[in-house]
N, C-alpha and C positions, 0 to 999 in steps of 0.2 A: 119506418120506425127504427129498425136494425142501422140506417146508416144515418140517421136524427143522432141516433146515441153514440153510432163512433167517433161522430163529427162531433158532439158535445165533449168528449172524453180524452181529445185530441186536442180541442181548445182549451181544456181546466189542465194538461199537461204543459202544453208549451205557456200557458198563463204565470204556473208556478215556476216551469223552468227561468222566466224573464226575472219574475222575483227573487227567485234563489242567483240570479247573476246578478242583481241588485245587491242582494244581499252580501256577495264579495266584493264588488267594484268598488263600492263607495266607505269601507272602510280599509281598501287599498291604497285611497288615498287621501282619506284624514286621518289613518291611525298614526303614521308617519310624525303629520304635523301637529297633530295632538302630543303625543310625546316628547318632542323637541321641546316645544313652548312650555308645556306643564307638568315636565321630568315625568319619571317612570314611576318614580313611589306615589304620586298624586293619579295618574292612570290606573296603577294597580290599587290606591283608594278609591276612585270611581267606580273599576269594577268589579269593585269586590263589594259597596256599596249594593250596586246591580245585584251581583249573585244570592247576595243576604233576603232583597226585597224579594226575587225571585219567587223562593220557597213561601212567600204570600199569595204571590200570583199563584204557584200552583194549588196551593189548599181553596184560592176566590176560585178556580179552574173547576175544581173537582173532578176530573175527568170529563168534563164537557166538551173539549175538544175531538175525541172520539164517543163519547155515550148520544151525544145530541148529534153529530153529523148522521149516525145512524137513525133516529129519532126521525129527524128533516126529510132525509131520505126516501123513508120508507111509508111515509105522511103527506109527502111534496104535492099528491093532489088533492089533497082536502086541504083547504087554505083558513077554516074554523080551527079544525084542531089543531094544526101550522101556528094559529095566532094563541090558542092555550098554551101551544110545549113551549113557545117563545116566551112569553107570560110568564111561564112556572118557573122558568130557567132565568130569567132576572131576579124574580124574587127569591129565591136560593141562592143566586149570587148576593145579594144586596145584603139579605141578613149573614152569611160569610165574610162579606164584608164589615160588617159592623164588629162582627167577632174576632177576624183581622188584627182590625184597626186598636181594639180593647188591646189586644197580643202585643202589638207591635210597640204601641207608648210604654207600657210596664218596661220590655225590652229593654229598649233605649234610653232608659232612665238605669238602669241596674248592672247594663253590660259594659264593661268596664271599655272596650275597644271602641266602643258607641261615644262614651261621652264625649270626646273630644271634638266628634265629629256630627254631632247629634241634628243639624242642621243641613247636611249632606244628606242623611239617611231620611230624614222628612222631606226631603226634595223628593230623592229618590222613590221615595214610596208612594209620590202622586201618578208614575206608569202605574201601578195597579187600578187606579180610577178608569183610566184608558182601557184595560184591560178588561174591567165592570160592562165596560157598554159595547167591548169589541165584539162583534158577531161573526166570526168568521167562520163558524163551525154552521151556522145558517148559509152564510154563502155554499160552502164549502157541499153542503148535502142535497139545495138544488142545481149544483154541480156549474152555480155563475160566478166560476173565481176570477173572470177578468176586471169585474167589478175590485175585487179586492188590488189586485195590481196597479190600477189604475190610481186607486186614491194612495197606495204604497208609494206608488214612482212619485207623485207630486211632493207628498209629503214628503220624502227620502232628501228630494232634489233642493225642496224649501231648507232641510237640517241642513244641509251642507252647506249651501250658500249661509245659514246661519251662524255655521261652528266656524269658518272663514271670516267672518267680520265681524263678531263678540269674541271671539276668545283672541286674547293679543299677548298674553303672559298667564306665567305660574299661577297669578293671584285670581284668571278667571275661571278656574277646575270646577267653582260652582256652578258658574253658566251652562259648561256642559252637561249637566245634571236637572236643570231648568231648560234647556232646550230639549235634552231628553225626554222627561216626561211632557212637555208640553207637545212634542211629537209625539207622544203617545196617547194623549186625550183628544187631540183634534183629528186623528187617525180612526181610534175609538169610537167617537160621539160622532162623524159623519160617516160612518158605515151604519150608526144605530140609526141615524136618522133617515138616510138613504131606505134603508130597510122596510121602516115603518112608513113611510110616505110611498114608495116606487108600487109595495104588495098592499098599500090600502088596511094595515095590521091596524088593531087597537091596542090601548094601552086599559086592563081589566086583572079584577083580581078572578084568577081559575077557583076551580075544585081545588080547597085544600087537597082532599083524596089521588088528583093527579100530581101535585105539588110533592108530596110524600112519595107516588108509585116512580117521578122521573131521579127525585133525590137517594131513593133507594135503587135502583135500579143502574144508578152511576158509582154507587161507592166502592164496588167490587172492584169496576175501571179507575177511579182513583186512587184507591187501596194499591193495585198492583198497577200504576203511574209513578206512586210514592215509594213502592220496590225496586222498580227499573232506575229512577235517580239515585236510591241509594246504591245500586251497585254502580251506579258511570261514574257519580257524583267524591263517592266514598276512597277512589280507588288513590286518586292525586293525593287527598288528605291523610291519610296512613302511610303513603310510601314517604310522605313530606313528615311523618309525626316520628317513622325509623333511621330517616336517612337524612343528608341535606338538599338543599336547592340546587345546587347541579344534578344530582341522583333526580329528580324531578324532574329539572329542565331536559335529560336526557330523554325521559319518558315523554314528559310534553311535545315535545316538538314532535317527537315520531306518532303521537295520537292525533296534533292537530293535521299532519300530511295524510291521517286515516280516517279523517273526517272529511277533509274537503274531497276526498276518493268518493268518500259515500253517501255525502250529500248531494251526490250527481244521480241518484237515486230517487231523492226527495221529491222532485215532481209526480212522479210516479206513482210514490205509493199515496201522495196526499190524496191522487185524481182516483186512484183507486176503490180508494176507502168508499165514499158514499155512492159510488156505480157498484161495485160487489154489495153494499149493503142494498140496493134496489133491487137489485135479480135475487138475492137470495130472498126478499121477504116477497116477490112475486113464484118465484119458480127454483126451489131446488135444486135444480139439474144445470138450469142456466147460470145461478150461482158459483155450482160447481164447476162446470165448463168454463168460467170466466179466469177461475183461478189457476187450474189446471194449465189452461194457455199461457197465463200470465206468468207460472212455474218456469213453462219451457223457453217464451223468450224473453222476459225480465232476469229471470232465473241465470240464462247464457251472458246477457248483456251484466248483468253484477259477478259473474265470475271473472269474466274478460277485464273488468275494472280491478279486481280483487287481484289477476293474474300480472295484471301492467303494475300493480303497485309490488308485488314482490320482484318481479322484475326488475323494474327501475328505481328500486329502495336508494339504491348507494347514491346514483346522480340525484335522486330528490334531493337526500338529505345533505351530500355536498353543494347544492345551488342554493338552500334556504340559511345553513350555517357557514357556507365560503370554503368548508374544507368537510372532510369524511370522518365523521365520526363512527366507530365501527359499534358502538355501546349503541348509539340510537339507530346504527343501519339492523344490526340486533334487533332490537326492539321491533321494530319497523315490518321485519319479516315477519317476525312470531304473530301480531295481530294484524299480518296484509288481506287477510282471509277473511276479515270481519266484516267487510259491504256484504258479501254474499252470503256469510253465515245470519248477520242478523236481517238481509232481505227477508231469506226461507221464515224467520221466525215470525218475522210483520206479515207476511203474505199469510201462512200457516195457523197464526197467530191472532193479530189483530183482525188480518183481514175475513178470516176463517171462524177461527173460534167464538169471538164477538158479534158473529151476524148469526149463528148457529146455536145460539141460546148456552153456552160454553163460558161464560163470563168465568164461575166459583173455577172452573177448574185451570184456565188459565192462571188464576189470581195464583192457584197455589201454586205452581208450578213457578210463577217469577216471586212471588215471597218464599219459597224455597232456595232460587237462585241464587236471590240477597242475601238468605244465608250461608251459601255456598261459597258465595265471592266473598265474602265478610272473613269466612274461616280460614279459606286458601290464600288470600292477601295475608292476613297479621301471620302465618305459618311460615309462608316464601319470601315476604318483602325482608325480613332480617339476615337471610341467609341471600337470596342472590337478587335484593334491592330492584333496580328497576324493568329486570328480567321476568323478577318471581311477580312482580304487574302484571307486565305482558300475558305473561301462562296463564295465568289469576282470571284475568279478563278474557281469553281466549276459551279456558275452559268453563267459565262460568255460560259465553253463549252459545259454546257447542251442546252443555248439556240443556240449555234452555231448548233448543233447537230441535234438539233428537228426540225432548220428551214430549214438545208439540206433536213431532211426525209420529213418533210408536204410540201416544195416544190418539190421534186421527184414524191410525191404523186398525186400531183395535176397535174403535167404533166403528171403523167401516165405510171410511169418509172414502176410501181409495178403491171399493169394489162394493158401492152401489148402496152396500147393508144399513146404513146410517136412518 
């Protein structure tokens, strides 16, 4: 059984790692030719279209991408109650959805940026359909994420060959936005379907009463979802509200070289998540033993990342801009630290506090954050602009960090008392 599950846990890693290298390759090389053909101001109206619909997707979300991985997880062998949490969790989605959908026309009718393009942003907003029926957070907690890869890669490979032969000039920036979402409903709807057809699931109305106990039971997780974006989310938009777009661009550029750092991470904790949620709802100790290891060598492997990146800040940032900018090599150092600062917090955090009946006290410790980051950003960004970010964001997840650990401490998570 012990090596059933290492061997499981090692296939849902390199699963995600193939996807998370999907995930760069392939707008390595259409982002190029997207922009050539349909200029830069119509790309950054696509994705800024994206980003608007986004914050739909995350409220249809609700934290379901961690509250039900757990759910699945810890339920994966009773395949009745498996076909209720899956049941509950659509129909909470669907009426979200409805409520959405109300949100969203008001929107677009009243928002003055909207009108012009009122037709983009209804494209755009059919990925949240996809999004209704994606189950990956199912995949994701009987721990069979190659399933998800699998219909990833095809569909990934079908967009590309699509964005190559419809888009031929500036005037087709629609298309992209209709290929868009239509990769994300046929991604969507054949994972729903796979789902309910391969586990033999029904499609039933549950217990209102567990309908209520799973929607209550996620808001905490959604609540403090909707914290952590407002601090990543909020920090580009204030420094861009004191300053200009180069003061930005300085910043940007040095966050996206500290993302593609720390998304080398992402395999990991995704596989993590619902194996820590399975040993802790069987055995406490094994729980605890999972993470503890997972401390010492995840823990080493994202410093080492974190260490190469202040390391080789200056040549990063001279091979991606052509020459050395010292403003964003600046920047660059100040949050090199951050793969492994916000590992501890997801391991400590998500991965900890959330199997450990801890939800309330997480939430406030990251809606405290957000107010942290909220007050230290509009204080620094005036006085030393894309620096006073950098700090802003560095100290917002050190103190997230340290008040996971000194509270785990003090419950006893780290000498048995708990």
């Amino acid at each position: 059984m012990i090596e059933k599950s290492k061997k499981l846990l090692i296939e849902n890693i390199l699963s995600f790692s193939l996807l998370q290298f999907l995930n760069y390759f392939i707008p390595f090389i259409t982002f190029p030719y997207i922009i050539n053909l349909v200029g830069v101001e119509k790309f950054g109206l696509i994705n800024f279209s994206s980003a608007f619909v986004g914050y739909f997707i995350l409220f249809i979300d609700y934290g379901f991408n961690i509250s039900a991985v757990r759910l699945i997880s810890t339920n994966r062998d009773n395949k009745r109650t498996l076909n209720e949490i899956i049941c509950s969790i659509y129909i909470i989605k669907i009426i979200l959805f409805i409520v959405s959908t109300i949100l969203f026309f008001i929107l677009i009718n009243y928002l003055s940026f909207i009108k012009n393009y009122k037709l983009l942003y209804i494209i755009t907003y059919f990925t949240v359909i996809g999004n209704i029926f994606l189950p990956i957070w199912f995949y994701q907690g009987i721990e069979k994420s190659k399933i998800i890869v699998l219909i990833s890669f095809i569909m990934k490979i079908f967009w590309l060959f699509t964005i190559f032969y419809f888009v031929r000039n500036s005037n087709d920036y629609l298309r992209i936005a209709y290929l868009n979402s239509f990769n994300s409903i046929i991604v969507g709807f054949t994972l729903f379907t796979m789902m309910f057809i391969k586990y033999s699931f029904k499609i039933f109305l549950p217990d209102l009463k567990l309908i209520k106990k799973i929607f209550n039971d996620s808001t905490i997780v959604f609540l403090s979802t909707c914290a952590i974006s407002i601090y990543t989310i909020s920090n580009t938009f204030i420094l861009g509200l004191f300053t200009s777009n180069t003061v930005v661009g300085y910043f940007t550029v040095a966050d996206k070289i500290r993302q593609a750092f720390q998304n080398l991470l992402y395999p990991l904790t995704q596989s993590m998540y619902p194996r820590a949620s399975y040993l802790f709802a069987n055995s406490f100790q094994n729980g605890k033993r999972f993470i503890l290891k997972s401390f010492i060598y995840v823990g080493l492997f994202s410093f080492i990342i974190s260490l190469l990146l202040y390391i080789t800040s200056n040549d990063l940032v001279n091979i991606l801009l052509g020459y050395s900018n010292q403003r964003t090599v600046i920047v660059l150092k100040i949050i090199s630290f951050l793969p492994f600062i916000i590992y501890l917090s997801n391991l400590f955090g998500i991965q900890t506090m959330l199997n450990i009946n801890m939800k309330k006290q997480f939430s406030y410790i990251i809606s405290f954050a957000a107010i942290i980051n909220l007050f230290t950003t509009i204080l620094l960004v005036p006085i030393f602009q894309e620096i006073g970010t950098a700090i802003s964001v560095l100290f917002t997840e050190l103190f997230v960090t340290s008040s996971i650990i000194i509270f785990l401490r003090k419950k006893g998570f780290f000498s048995n008392e708990i």
